[in-house]
C-alpha positions as CSV (number, residue, x, y, z in Angstrom):
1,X,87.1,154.4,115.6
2,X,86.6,154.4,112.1
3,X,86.8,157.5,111.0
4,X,90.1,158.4,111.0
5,X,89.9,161.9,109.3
6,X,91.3,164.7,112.0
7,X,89.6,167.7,112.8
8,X,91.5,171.0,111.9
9,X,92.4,171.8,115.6
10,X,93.8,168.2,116.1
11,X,96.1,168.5,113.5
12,X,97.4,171.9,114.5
13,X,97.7,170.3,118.2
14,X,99.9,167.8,116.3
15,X,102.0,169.8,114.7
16,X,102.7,172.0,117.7
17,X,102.7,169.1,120.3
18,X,104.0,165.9,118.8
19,X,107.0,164.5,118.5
20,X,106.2,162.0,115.7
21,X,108.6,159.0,117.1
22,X,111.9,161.3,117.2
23,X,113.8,162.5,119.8
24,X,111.8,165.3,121.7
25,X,115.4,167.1,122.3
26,X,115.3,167.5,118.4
27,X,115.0,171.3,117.0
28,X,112.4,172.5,116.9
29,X,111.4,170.9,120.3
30,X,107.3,170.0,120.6
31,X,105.9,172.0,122.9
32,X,105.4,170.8,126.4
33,X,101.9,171.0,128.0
34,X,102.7,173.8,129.6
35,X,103.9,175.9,126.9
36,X,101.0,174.3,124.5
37,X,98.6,176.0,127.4
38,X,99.9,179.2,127.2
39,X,99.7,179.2,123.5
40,X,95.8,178.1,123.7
41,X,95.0,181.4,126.0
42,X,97.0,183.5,123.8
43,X,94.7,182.1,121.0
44,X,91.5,182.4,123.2
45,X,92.3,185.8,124.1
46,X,92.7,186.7,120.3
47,X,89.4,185.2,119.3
48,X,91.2,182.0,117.1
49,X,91.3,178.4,117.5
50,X,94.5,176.2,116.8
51,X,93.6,175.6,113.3
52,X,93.5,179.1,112.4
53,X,97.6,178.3,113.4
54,X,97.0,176.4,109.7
55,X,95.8,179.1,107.3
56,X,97.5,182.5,108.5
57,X,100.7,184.1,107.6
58,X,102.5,183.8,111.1
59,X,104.6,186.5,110.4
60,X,101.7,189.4,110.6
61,X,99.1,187.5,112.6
62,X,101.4,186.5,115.3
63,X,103.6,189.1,115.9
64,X,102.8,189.5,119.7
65,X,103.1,186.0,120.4
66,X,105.6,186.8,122.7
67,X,103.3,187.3,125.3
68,X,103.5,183.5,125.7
69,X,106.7,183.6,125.9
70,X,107.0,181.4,123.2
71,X,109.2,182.2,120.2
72,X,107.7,182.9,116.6
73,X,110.1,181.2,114.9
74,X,109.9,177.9,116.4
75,X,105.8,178.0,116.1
76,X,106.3,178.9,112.5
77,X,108.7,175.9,112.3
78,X,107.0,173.2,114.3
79,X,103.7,174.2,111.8
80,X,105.9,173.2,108.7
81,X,106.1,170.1,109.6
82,X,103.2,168.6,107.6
83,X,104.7,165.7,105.8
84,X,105.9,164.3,108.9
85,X,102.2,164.7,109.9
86,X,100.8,163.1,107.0
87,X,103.7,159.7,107.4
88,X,102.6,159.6,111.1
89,X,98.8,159.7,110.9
90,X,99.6,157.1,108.2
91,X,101.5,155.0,110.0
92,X,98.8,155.3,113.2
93,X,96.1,154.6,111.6
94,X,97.2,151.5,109.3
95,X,97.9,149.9,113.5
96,X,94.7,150.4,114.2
97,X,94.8,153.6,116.4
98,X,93.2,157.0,116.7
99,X,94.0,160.3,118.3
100,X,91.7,163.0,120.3
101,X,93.0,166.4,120.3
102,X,91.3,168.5,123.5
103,X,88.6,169.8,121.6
104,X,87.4,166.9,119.9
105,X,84.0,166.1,120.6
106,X,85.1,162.2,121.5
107,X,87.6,163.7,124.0
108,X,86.8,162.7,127.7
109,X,84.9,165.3,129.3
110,X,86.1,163.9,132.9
111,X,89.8,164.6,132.2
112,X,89.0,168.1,130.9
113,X,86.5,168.8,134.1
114,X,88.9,167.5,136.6
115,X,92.0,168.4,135.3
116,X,91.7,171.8,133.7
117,X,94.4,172.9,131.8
118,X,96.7,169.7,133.3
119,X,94.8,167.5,130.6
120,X,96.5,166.1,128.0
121,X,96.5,168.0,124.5
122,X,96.7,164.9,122.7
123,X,95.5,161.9,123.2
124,X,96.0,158.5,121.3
125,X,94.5,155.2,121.6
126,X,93.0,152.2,120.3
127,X,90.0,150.4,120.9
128,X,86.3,151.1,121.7
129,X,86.4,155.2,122.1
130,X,83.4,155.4,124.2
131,X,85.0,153.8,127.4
132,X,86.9,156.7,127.7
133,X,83.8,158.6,129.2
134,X,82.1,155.4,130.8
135,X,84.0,156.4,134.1
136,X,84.3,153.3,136.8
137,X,86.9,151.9,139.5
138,X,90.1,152.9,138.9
139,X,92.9,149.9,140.4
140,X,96.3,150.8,140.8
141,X,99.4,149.5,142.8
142,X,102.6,148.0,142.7
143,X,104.6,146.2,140.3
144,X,105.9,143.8,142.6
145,X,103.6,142.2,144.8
146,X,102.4,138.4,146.2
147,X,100.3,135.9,144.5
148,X,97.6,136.9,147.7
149,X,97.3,140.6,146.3
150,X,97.4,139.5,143.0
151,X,94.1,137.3,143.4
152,X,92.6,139.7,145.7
153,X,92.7,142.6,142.7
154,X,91.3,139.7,140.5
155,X,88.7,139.3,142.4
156,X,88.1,143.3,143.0
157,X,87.9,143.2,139.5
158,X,85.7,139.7,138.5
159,X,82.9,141.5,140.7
160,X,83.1,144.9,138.9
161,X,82.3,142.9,135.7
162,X,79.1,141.1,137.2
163,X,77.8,144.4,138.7
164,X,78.7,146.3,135.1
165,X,82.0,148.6,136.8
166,X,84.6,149.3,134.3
167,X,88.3,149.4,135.4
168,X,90.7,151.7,134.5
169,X,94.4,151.1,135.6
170,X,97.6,151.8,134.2
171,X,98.3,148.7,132.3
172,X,102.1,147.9,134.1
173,X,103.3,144.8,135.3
174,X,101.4,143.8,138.8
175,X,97.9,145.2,140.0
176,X,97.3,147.1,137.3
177,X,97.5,144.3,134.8
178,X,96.1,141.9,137.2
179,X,93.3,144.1,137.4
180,X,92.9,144.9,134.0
181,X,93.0,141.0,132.6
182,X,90.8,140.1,135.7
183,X,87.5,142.4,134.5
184,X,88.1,141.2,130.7
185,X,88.0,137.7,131.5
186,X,85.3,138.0,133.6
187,X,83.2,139.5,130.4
188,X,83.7,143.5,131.6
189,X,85.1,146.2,130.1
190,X,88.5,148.4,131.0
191,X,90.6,151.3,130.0
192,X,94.0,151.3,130.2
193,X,96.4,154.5,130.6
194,X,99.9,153.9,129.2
195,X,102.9,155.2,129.8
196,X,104.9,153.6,126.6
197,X,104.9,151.5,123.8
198,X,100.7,151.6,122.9
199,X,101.7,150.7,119.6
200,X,103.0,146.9,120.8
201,X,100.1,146.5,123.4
202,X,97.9,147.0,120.4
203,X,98.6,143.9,119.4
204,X,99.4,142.2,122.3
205,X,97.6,138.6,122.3
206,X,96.4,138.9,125.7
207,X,94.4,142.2,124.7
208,X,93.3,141.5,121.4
209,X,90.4,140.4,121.1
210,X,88.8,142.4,123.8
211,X,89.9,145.1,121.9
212,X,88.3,143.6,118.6
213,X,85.1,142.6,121.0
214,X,84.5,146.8,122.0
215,X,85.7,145.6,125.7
216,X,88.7,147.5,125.9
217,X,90.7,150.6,124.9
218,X,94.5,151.2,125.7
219,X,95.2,155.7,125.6
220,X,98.6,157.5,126.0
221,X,99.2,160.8,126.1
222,X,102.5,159.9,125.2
223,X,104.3,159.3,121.5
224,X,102.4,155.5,120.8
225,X,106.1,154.3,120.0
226,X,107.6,155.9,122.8
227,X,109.9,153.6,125.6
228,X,109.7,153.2,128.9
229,X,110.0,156.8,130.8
230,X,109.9,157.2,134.8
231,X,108.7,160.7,134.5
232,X,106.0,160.2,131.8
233,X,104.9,157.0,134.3
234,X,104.3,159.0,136.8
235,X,102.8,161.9,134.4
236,X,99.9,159.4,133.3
237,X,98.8,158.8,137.0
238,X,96.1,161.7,137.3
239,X,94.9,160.3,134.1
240,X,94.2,157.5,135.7
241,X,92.0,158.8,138.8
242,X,90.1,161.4,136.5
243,X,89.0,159.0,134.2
244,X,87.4,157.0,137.5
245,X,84.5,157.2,139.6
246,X,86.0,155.6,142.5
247,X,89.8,154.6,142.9
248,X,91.3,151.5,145.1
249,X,95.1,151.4,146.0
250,X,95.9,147.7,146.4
251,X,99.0,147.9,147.8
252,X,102.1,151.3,147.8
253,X,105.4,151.8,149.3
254,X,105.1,155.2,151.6
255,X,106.9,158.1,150.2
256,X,108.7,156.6,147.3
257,X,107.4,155.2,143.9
258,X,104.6,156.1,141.2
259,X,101.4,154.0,143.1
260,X,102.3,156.0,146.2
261,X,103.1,159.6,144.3
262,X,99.6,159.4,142.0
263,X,97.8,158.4,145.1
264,X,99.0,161.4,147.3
265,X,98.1,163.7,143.9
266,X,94.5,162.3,143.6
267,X,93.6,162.7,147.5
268,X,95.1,166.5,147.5
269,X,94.3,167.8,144.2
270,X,91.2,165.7,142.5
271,X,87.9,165.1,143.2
272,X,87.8,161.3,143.2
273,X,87.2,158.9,146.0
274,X,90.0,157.1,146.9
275,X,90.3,153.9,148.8
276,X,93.0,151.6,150.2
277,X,92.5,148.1,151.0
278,X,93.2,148.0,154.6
279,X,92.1,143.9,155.1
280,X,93.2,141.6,156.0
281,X,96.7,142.9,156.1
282,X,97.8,146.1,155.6
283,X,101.3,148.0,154.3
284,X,102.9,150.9,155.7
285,X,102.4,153.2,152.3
286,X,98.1,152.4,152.6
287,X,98.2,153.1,156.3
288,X,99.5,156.2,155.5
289,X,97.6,157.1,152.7
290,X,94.6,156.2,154.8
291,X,96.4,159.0,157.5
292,X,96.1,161.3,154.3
293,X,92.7,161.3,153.6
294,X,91.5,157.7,151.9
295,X,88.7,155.7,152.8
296,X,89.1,152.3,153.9
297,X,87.9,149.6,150.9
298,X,84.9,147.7,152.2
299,X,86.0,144.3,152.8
300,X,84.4,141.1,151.2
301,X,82.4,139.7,150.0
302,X,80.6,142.3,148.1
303,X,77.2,142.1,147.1
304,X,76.7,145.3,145.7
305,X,80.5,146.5,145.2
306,X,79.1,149.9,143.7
307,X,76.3,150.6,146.4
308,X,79.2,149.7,149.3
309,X,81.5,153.0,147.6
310,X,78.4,155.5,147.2
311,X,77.5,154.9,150.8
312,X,81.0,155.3,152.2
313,X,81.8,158.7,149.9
314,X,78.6,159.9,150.5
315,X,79.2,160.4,154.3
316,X,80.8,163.2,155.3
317,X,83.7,162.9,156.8
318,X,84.3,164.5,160.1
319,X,88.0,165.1,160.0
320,X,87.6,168.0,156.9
321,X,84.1,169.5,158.2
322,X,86.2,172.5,159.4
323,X,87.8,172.9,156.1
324,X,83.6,173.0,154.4
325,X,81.9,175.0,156.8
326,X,81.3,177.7,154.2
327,X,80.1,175.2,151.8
328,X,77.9,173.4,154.0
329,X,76.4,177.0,155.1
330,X,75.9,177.3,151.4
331,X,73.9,173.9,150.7
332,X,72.0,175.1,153.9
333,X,71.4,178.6,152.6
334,X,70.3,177.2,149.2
335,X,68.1,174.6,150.9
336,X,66.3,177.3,152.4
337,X,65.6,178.9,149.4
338,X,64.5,175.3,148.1
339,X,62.5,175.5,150.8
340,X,60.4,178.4,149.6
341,X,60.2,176.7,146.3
342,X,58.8,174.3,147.2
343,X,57.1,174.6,151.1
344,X,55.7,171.1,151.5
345,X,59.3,169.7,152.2
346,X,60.7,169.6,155.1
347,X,64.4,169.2,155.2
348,X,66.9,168.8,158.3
349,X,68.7,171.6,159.4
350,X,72.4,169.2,158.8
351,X,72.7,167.1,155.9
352,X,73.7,164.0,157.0
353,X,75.6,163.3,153.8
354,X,76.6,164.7,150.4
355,X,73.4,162.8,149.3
356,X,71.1,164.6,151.5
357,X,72.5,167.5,150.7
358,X,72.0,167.7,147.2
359,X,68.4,165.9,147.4
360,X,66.5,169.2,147.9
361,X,68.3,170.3,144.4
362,X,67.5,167.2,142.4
363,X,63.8,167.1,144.0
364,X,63.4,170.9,142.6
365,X,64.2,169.7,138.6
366,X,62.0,166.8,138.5
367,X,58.7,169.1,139.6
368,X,58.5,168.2,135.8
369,X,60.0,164.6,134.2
370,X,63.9,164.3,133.1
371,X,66.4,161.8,132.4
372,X,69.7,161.0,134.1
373,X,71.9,162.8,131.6
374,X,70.1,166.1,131.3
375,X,69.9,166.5,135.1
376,X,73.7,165.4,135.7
377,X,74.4,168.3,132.9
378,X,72.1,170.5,134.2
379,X,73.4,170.2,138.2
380,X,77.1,169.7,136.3
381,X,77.9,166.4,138.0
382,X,78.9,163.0,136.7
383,X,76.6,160.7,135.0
384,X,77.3,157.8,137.2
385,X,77.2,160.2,140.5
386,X,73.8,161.2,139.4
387,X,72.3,157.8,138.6
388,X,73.8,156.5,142.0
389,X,72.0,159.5,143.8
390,X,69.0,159.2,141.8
391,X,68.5,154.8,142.8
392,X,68.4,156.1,146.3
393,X,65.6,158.3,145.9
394,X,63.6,156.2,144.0
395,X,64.7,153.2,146.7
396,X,63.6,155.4,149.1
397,X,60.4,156.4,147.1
398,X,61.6,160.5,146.9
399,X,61.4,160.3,143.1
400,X,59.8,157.9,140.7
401,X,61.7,156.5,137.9
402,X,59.2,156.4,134.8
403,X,60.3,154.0,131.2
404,X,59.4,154.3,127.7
405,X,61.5,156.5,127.7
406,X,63.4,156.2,130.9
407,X,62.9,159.8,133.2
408,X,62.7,160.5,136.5
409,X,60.5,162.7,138.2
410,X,59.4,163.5,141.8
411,X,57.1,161.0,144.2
412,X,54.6,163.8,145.5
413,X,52.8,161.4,148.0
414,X,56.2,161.2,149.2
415,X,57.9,164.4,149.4
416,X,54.8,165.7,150.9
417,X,55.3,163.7,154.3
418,X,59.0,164.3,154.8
419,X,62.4,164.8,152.2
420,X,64.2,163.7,154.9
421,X,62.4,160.8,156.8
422,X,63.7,159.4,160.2
């Protein structure tokens, strides 16, 4: 990133939120997420942003911030803290890193939309900034594991770089570095989410140079020269699935540890895709993640790693029908009314899939040509989701793709006959 300059808002976040290498239990104490949240709705619901924080009197503007339950005089004190702001961003910046407050325009749009108000307020990081929003296969597992699961995350990872899948992991000793130092060397691009100590990984010589080659960026949500921290370990795991497209658990250890505990958190609370690999052996945590709700990871070879995940997360799965019945009367409902729209398709009563499903919607915005982006804004889905639904129908001849400049639009010959063919 090399413009280093921070937006208004970001330094007010800052102020309020970081800890700026000290102890966090000094006075005043940053504010946690949390209370940083309840500040921001206080601030929405008085028409300002955090960097009007910057030029108010706090004493007349603020006198009701107790609705937050925050208290006035620690705000006020936390925003006086600009020279320690100016000797941090000084010292950040001379390593090499930058920092993304929430409202930053850089900031990932995936942690925001699948994480709400549980996404970091600050974010730093070093590297090539636009990985953060590039999505990909999340890898995750345990530190101590056999050379066997080792080379099988490698190679997990050495096909995501031929078939242009970024990895995100967590960066720790085991799978996730194995992962991580598996897609680089293969030529492929990674994230990595720290938990500690961003500022020595920096320069770490095995990351360097994909860092300096725009292969690789390393992001904490945590103080860049902050140690080693169980609770801010586990903290970063959500971070690690939102960030992802699709997410693989190599290997966990049921009910105990951080592999197992972000797992359990991504298949009950987010809406990723999570697989565990179930061959050729299995442990006790995956099986029991599996019993939880995660799909079993295809097993190899895989020709066409990407294509293998769509197909398996796009079939519905029968065990949580009960708990969608009202949606799926919904997409039913609203296919009917696509139906009207547009009377020469014919579409089945039952989607078989989530694909099939959302077909009839995607069919009814490309009566006229679009790209990828403004119909994944448009239906308010991912990028990659959309371009994986989108090489279906035009492998199955639904839509035409179109180039110079690239848009997609809908195959009339074929829609006319059937949108859902036998």
């Amino acid at each position: 990133m090399t413009n280093h300059v921070l937006s208004p808002d970001t330094q007010a976040i800052l102020l309020l939120c970081a800890s700026f290498g000290q102890n966090r239990k000094i006075e005043p104490q940053p504010l946690t997420l949390s209370e940083y949240n309840s500040l921001a709705n206080w601030l929405r619901n008085n028409q300002m942003r955090p960097a009007d924080l910057l030029e108010i009197i706090p004493g007349k503007q603020l006198q009701n911030i107790g609705e937050t339950k925050l208290d006035l005089t620690r705000i006020s004190a936390l925003l006086e803290r600009g020279a320690m702001l100016s000797l941090a961003v000084e010292k950040w910046t001379n390593q090499g890193l930058w920092i993304l407050g929430r409202g930053d325009t850089n900031y990932p749009k995936s942690l925001k939309q699948t994480l709400k108000h549980s996404a970091p307020a600050i974010l730093y990081g070093v590297g090539n900034i636009k990985l953060l929003s590039m999505g990909g296969l999340a890898i995750v597992g345990s530190r101590d594991v056999n050379k066997e699961k080792l080379d099988y995350t490698k190679k997990i990872a050495q096909q995501s770089a031929v078939e242009g899948i970024q990895i995100i992991s967590g960066g720790a000793r085991g799978v996730d570095k194995a992962a991580m130092l598996g897609v680089l060397q293969a030529g492929g691009t990674s994230v990595g989410v720290l938990a500690n100590s961003l500022t020595k990984a920096s320069v770490d010589a095995e990351y360097r140079s994909s860092i300096k080659e725009g292969r690789l960026a390393l992001i904490s949500s945590y103080d860049p020269d902050a140690g080693f921290n169980v609770g801010n370990a586990m903290g970063r795991n959500k971070y690690i699935y939102a960030l992802a497209d699709y997410a693989v658990v190599i290997d966990s250890t049921a009910g105990k540890g951080g592999t197992w505990a972000g797992a359990v958190e991504a298949i009950s609370k987010l809406d990723v895709p999570v697989f565990v690999r179930m061959h050729p052996t299995i442990s006790e945590g995956n099986q029991q993640l599996h019993d939880k709700g995660a799909k079993v990871f295809p097993p190899a070879p895989w020709n066409d790693l990407k294509q293998l995940l769509t197909s398996i997360t796009s079939s519905i799965d029968p065990s949580i029908l009960t708990k969608e019945t009202k949606e799926i009367k919904q997409i039913n409902q609203l296919q009917t009314t696509a139906d009207t729209i547009n009377p020469l398709q014919e579409v089945s009563s039952t989607p078989k899939n989530i694909y099939e499903a959302v077909l009839p919607f995607i069919i009814n915005h490309l009566q006229q040509p679009l790209d990828a982006k403004t119909l994944a804004e448009t239906l308010n889905v991912r990028l990659s989701q959309m371009q994986d639904w989108l090489n279906i129908a035009v492998k199955e001849g639904k839509v035409r793709k179109t180039k110079k400049p690239v848009t997609y639009v809908i195959n009339q010959s074929a829609t006319q006959l059937s949108m859902f063919s036998n």
